[in-house]
GURONU-821058 format. One record per atom (N, C-alpha, C): x, y, z. Coordinates in steps of 0.2 Angstrom, whole numbers, plus 5000, padded with zeros to 4 digits. Layout:
XYZ
...
END
This chain:
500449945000
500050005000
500450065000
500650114996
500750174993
500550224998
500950265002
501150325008
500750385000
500850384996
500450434991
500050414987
499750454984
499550424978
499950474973
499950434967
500350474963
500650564962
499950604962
499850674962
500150704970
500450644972
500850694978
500250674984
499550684982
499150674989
499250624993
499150635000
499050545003
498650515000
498750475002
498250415000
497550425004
497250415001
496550405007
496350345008
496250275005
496450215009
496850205015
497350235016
497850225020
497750275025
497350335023
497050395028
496550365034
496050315029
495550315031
495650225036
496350205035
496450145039
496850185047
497350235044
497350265050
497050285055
496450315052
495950355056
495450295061
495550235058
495250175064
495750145067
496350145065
496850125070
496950185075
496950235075
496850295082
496250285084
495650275081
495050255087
494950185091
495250155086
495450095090
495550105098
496050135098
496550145104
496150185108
495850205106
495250265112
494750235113
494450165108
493950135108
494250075116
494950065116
495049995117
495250015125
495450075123
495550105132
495050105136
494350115134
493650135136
493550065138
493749995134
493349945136
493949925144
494349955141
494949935151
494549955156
494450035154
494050065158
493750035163
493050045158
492450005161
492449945164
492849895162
492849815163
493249825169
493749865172
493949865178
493749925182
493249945181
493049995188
492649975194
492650025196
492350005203
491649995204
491550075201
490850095204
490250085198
489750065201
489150095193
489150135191
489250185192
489350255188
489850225184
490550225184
490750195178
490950125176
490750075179
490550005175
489750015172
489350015175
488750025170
488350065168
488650135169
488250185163
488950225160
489450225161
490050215157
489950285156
490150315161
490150375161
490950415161
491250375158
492050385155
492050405148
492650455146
492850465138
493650435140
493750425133
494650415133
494650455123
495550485124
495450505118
496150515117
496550515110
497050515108
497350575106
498050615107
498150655104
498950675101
498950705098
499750725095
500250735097
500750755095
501350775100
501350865101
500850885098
500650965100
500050955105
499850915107
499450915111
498750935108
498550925102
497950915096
497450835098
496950855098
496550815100
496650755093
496650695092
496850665083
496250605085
496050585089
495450525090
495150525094
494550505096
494250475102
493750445099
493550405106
493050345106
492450385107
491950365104
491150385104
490950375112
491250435117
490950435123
490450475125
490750515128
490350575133
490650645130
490050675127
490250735122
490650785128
490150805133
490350855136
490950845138
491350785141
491950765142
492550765137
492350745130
492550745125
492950835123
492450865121
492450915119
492950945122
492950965130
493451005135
494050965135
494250895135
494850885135
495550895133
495450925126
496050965124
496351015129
495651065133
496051125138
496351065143
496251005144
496550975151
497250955148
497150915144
497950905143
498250975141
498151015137
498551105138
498651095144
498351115151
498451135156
498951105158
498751055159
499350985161
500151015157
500151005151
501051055148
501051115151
500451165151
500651205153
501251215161
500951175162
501151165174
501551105173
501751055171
502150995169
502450985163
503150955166
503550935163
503450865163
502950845155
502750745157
503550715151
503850675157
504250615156
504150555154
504550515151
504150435151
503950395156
503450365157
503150335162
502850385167
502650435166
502450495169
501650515168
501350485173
500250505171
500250565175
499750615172
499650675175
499050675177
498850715184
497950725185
497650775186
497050785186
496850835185
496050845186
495950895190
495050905187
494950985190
495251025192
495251085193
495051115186
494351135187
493951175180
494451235178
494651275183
494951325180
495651325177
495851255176
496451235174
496151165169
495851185163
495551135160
495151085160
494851065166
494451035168
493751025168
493250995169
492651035167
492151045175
491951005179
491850995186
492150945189
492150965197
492750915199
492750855200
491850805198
492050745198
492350705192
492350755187
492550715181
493550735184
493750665185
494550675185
494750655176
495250675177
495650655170
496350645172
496550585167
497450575167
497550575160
498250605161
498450615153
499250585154
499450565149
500050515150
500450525143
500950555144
501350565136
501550505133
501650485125
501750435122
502750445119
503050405120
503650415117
503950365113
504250375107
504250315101
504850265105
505150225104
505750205106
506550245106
506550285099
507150325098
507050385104
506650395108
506450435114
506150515112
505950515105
505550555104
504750555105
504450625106
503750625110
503150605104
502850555104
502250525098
501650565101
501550575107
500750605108
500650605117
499950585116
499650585123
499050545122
499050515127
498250475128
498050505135
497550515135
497150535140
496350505143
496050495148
495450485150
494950525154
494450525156
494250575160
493450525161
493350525169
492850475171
492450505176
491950495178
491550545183
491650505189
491950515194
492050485201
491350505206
491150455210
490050475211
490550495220
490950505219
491250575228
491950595226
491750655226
492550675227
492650735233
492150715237
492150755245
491650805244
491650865247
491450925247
491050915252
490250965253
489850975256
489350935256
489150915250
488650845253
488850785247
488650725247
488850665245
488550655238
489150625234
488950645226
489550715223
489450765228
489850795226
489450855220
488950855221
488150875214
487950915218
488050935222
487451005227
487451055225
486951095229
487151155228
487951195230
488051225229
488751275231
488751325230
489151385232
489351455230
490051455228
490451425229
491251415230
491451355226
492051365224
492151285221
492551245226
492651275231
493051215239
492251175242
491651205240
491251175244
491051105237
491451095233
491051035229
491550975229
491850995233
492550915232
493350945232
493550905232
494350915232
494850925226
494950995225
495251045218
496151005218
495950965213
496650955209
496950995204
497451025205
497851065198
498351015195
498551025189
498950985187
499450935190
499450865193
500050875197
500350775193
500550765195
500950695192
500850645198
500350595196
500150555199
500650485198
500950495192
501550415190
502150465189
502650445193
503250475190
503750425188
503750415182
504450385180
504150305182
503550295177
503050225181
502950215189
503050265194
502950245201
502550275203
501850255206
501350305209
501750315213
501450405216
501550445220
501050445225
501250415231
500550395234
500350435237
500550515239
500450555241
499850595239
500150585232
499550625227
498850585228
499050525227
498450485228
497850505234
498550505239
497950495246
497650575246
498050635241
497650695244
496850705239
496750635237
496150635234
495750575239
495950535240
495850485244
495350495249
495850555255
495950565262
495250635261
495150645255
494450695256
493850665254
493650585252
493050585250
492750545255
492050525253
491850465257
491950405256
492150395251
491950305247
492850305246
493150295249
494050295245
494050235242
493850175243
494050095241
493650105234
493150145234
492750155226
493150195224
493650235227
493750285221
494550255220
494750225224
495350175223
495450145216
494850105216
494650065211
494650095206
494250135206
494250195199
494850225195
495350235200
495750275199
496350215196
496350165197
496550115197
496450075189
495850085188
495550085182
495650135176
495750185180
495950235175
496750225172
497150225178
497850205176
498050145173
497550095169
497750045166
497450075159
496850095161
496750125154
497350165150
497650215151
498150265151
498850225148
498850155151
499550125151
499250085145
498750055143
498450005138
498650055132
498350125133
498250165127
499150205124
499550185130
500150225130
500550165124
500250085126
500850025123
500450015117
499850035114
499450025109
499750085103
499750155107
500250195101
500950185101
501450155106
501850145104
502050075100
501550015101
501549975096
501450005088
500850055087
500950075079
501650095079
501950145082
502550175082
503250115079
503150075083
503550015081
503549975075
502749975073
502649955065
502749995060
502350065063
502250095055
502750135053
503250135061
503650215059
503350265063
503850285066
503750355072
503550415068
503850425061
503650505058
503050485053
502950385051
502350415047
501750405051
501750375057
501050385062
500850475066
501450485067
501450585067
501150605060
501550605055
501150625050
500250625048
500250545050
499250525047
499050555054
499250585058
498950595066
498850695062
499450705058
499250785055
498850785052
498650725047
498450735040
497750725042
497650675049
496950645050
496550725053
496850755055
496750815058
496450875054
497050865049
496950945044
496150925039
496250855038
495750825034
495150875037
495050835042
494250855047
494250935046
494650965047
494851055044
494351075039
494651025036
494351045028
493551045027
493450985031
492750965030
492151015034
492551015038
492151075044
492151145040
492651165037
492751245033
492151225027
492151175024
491751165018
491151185021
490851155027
490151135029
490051205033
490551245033
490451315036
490451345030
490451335025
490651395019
489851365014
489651305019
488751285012
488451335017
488451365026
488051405028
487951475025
487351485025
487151585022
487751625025
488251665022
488351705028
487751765030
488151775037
487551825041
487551815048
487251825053
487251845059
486551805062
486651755066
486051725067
485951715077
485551745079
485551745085
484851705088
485051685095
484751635097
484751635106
484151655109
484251645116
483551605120
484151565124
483451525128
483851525137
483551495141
483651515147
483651435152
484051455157
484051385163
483151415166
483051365169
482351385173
482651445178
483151415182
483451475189
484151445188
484451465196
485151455197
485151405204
484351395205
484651365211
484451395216
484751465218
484751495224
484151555224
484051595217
483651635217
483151595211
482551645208
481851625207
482051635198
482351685197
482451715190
482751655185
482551665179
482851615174
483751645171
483951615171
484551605168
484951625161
484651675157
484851675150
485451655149
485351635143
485951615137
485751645130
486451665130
486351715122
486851705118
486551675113
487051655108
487151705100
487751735096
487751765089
488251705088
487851675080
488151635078
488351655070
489151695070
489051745063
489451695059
489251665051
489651655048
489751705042
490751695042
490851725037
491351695034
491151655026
491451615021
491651565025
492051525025
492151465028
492551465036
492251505039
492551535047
491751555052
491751535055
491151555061
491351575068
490951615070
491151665076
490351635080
490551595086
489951605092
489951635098
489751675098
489751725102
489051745109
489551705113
488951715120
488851785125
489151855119
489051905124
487951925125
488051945129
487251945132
487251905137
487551835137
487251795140
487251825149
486851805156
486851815160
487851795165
487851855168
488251845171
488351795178
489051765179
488851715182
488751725190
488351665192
488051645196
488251645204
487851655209
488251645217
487851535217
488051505212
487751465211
488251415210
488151345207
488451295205
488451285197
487651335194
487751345188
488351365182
488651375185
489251445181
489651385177
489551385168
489951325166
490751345165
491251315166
491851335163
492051365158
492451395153
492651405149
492451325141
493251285146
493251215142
492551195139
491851195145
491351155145
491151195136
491051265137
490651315132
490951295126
491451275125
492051225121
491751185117
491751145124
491651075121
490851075119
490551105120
489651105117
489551125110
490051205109
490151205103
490351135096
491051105101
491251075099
490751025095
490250965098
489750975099
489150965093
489050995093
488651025088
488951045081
489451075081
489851075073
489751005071
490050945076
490250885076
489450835072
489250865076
488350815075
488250835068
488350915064
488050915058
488650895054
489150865055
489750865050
489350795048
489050765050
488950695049
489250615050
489150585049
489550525055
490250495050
490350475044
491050475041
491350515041
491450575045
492150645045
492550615051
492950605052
493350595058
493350625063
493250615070
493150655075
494050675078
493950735076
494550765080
494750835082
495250875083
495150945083
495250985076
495150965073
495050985067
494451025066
493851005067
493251035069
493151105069
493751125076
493651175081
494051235076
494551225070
495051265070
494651335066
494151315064
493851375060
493351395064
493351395069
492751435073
493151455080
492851515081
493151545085
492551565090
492751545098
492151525103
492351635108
491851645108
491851725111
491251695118
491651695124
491351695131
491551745134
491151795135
491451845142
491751835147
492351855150
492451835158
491851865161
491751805168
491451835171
490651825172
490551785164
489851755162
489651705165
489051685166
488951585165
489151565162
489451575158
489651525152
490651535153
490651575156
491751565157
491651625165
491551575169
491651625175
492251615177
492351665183
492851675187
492951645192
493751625193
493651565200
493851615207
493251585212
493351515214
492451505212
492251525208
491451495208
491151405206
490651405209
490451335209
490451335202
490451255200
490151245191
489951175190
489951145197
489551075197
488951065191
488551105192
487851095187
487951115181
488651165181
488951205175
489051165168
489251085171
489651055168
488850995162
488550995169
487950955168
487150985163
487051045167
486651075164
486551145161
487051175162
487151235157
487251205149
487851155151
487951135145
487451115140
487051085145
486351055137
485951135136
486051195138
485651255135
486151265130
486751285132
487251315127
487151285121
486951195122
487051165116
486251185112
485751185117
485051225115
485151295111
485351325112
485551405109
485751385102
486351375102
486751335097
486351325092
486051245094
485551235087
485151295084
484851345088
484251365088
484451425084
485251435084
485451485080
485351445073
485751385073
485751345067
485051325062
484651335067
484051325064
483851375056
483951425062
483951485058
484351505053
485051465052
485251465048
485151425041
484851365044
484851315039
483951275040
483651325040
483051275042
482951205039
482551175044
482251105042
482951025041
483751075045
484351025046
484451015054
484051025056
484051045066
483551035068
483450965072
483150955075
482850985080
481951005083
481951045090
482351015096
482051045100
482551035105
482450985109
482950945114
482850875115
482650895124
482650855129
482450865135
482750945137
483350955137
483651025140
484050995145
484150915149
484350945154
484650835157
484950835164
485250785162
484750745170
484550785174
484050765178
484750725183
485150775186
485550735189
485550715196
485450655201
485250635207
485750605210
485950635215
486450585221
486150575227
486250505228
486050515238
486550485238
486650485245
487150465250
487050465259
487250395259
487250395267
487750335270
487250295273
487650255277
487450185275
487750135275
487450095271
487550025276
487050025280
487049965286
487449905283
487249855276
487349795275
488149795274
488749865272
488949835269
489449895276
489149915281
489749945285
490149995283
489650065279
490250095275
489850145271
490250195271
489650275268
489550235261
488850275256
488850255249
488750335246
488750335240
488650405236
488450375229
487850365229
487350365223
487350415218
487550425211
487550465206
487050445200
486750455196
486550455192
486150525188
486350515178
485950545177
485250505174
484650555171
484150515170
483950535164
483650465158
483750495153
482850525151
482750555145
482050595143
481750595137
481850635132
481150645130
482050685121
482050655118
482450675108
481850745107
482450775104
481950815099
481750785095
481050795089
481150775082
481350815078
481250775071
481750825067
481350815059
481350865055
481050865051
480850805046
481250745050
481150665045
480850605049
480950615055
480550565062
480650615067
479850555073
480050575078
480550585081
480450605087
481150615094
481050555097
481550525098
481850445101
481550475110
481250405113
481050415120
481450385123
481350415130
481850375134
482750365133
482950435132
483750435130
484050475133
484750475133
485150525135
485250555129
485250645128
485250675121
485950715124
485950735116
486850795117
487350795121
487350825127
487950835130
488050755134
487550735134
487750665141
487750605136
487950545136
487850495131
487950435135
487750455142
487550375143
487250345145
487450265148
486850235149
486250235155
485850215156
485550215163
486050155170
485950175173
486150105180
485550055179
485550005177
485249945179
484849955182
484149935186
483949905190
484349875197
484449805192
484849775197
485449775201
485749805195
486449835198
486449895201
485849925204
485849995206
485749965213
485049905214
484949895221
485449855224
485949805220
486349755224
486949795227
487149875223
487549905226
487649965231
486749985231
486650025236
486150015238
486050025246
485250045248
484650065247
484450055240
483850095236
483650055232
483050075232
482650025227
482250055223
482050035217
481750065210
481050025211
480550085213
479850075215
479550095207
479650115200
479550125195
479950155192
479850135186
480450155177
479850125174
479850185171
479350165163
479550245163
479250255152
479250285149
478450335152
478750405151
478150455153
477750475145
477350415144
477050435138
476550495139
476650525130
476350595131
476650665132
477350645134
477850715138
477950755129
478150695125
478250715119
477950795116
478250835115
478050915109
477450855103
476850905102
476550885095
476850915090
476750875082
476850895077
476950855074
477050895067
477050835062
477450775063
478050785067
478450725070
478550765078
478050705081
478250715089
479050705092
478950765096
479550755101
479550675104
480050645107
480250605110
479950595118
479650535123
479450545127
479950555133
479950575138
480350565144
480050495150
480350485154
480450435158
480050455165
480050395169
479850405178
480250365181
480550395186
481050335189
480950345198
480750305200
480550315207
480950285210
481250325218
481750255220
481750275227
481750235231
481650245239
482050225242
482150255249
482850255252
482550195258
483050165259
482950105266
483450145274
483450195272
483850225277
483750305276
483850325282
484050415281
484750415277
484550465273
485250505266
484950575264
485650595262
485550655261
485650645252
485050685250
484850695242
484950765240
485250765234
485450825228
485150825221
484750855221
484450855214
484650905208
485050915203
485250965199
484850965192
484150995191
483750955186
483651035182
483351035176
483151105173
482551055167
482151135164
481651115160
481151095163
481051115171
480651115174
480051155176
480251235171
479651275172
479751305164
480251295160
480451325154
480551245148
479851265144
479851205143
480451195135
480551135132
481051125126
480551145123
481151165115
480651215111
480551175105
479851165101
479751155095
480151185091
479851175084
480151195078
479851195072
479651235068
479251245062
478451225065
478451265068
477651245070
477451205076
478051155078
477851095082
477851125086
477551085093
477451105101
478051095106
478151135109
478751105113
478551065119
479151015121
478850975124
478650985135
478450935134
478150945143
479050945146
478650975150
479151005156
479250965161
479750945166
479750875170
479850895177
479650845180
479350865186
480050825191
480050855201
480450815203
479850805210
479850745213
479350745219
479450725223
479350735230
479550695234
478750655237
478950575238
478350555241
478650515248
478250565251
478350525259
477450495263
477650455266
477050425268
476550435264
476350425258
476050415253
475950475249
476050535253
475850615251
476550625244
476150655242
476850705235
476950775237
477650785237
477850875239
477950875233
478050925230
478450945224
479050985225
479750975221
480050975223
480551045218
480851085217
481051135213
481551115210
481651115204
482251085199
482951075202
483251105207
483951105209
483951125218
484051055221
483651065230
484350995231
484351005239
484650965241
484350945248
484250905248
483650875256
483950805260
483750795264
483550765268
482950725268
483350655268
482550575268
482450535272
481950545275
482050475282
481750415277
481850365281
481750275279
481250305276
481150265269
480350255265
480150305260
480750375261
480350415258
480650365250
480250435245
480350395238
480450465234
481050475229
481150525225
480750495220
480350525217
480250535211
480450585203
480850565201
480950615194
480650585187
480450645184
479750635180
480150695174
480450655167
480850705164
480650735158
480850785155
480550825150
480350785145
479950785137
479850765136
480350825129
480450785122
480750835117
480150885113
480450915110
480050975106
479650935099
479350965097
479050935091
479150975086
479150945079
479550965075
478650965068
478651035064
478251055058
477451045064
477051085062
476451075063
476051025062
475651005066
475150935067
474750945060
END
């Protein structure tokens, strides 16, 4: 097989065999992962990414994980070279938002590649949602004002040195959660992935050649450039703006603008969050990365699914976030929900810009929000705190060709639900109902997607955190269609229903029962 084809270009055969040999490797990381974690957060709703990068530190592959993970992890490995010098055998970590990160329980490790002659081939990296990473209430999901009150702020630091855990680094994650033996495990899990993904590029390296695997790592990159600038340069130019809103922040009553100018000019796009609301004495407030990777996102979803996923994407468009905004705050402010549900508006704005620029290519909008729940307490059977996490899936936009898909995680979240069984065998809780909330769906010509019910009762006093939105501001239709129902949270104690406000943290004695009842998607053309 021919490194050209005659005219000088690469070859695209050989392009397009590279480009699944680096997903591989993102792909094959994800199954270490998973297959050796701890906790059901990440064994079975695989609430991990892994991804592959350059020796500039250029995104070149990932595995079809978690968008919102995805998208920001380029700022985490930056940070990381920024603050470290990575040696061989050297894993770095990290979760500190304002140093690339996205919220604290997503940790990340990044681990430099180097060929045999001891030159640098890349980085592999992962980034996993750990269900405690200390702070103020358990899950680590609460409300906050501060980013000390949501867990324990990692800056870049080198958790392997020269292949040797640093067990110091370890324990100053350790020695602040509740569950250290789960988050042992996790971490444990992550640093075999990172070692899997570090001997899998240095395998290609040994076969194919040190500079022609760096080359296809440029060429697979510049590729996706082109196709992103093509598919920006089919949009109208012009200036398309777009604003939708969080229900609240949490603390106060008020809705949350998001404002987005989406300006294309010839094959370059400027998106522009000035307007948005300034940020929050809240947990609202998304990072920088996060506003990134949403963007990311969404160019990614319309390129269509044979362009290669990598930073390529991002090079023609230029992301404008004020300091100071919801969308790129100032530290020390909380961003726990920033991460979770800011994100799925930003990505709402977005399309809704899109729409308008390209009617009838953009689907309406899907549930809004990731409906996120932690309890946490004490767990008689097994002698030992627990920290319950889950997101909860809802309600697809439709789009001007089908319905919206029920019962799903849409855009920024891409994972699974926990089991039933694996939810009760490994915590205190029991699932008193799961079924789909038919009807939540938007009318129209093609209905929005339905949302879900997920009951689940505590055997014990625990403290609960709910971080949910699309609760009073319903997803919006599209050409006509009706936007979808809006989703409820409730508590039921001794047979009675409280109702419950989109983002609360409470207190359950034995028996009570959370109820979350999730948006349904928007509807799409007139009935």
């Amino acid at each position: 097989m021919s490194e050209r084809s005659p005219n000088g270009r690469v070859d695209p055969v050989r392009l397009e065999v590279y480009r699944h040999l680096f997903a591989s490797i993102a792909e094959e990381m994800g199954a270490v992962l998973q297959r050796s974690a701890f906790s059901p957060n990440i064994k079975e709703r695989r609430d991990y990414s892994c991804a592959v990068f350059d020796a500039r530190a250029e995104m070149a592959a990932l595995a079809a994980h978690i968008p919102v993970h995805l998208g920001a992890m380029p700022l985490s490995v930056a940070g990381c070279l920024e603050s470290l010098e990575l040696e061989p055998g050297d894993v770095a970590i990290l979760n500190d938002p304002y140093r690339g990160g996205s919220h604290l329980p997503d940790i990340t490790l990044v681990a430099p590649v180097f060929a045999e002659e001891g030159e640098l081939l890349g980085f592999v990296a992962n980034r996993a949602h750990h269900a405690d990473v200390g702070g103020a209430t358990p899950g680590s999901m609460g409300l906050a004002s501060e980013l000390s009150e949501e867990g324990v702020v990692i800056p870049p630091r080198k958790l392997v040195r020269g292949g040797k855990l640093d067990v110091e680094v370890r324990d100053l994650l350790l020695d602040a959660v509740r569950t250290p033996e789960e988050r042992a495990g996790d971490l444990r899990a992550q640093l075999a992935s990172v070692r899997r993904g570090v001997r899998r590029l240095r395998g290609m390296s040994r076969r194919y050649g040190r500079q022609e695997v760096g080359r296809y790592m440029l060429e697979l990159i510049d590729y996706t450039e082109r196709v992103a600038r093509r598919f920006i340069a089919s949009l109208p130019d012009g200036e398309y703006r777009f604003e939708d809103a969080l229900d609240d922040d949490g603390v106060s009553e008020g809705p949350v603008p998001i404002v987005v100018a989406l300006r294309i000019r010839g094959e370059e796009a400027e998106v522009d969050f000035t307007g948005t609301s300034s940020q929050r004495p809240s947990s609202v407030n998304a990072p920088y990365a996060v506003a990134v990777s949403a963007t990311y996102y969404v160019f990614r979803a319309l390129l269509g699914e044979d362009v290669p996923s990598n930073g390529g994407i991002l090079r023609p468009i230029r992301v404008v976030a004020p300091e100071g905004s919801v969308v790129n705050p100032r530290p020390p402010a909380a961003v726990a929900a920033g991460n979770v549900e800011t994100s799925q508006r930003i990505t709402d704005v977005l399309l809704g810009a899109l729409a308008r620029a390209v009617p009838g290519r953009v689907p309406a909008a899907s549930q809004g929000t990731m409906n996120n729940v932690t309890v946490g307490g004490w767990d008689p059977a097994r002698k030992r705190p627990y920290a319950y996490y889950e997101t909860i899936a809802g309600g697809a936009g439709a789009s001007c060709r089908s319905d919206g898909a029920s019962a799903t995680h849409t855009h920024m979240t891409n994972t699974l639900n926990t089991p039933v069984e694996a939810l009760e065998y490994a915590y205190p809780l029991h699932v008193l109902r799961y079924e789909v909330r038919y009807g939540s769906g938007g009318a129209g010509r093609h209905r929005g997607g339905d949302g879900v019910r997920r009951d689940i009762r505590v055997t014990g006093a625990a403290r609960a955190c709910i971080l949910s939105d699309r609760r009073r501001l319903f997803p919006y239709g599209l050409d006509g269609g009706d936007g979808g129902s809006v989703g409820r949270n409730v508590l039921i104690r001794d047979g009675e229903e409280r109702e419950l406000p989109g983002k609360i943290c409470l207190d359950l004695e034995p028996g009570d029962v959370l109820s979350i009842r999730t948006p349904g998607g928007g509807g799409f053309g007139a009935a």
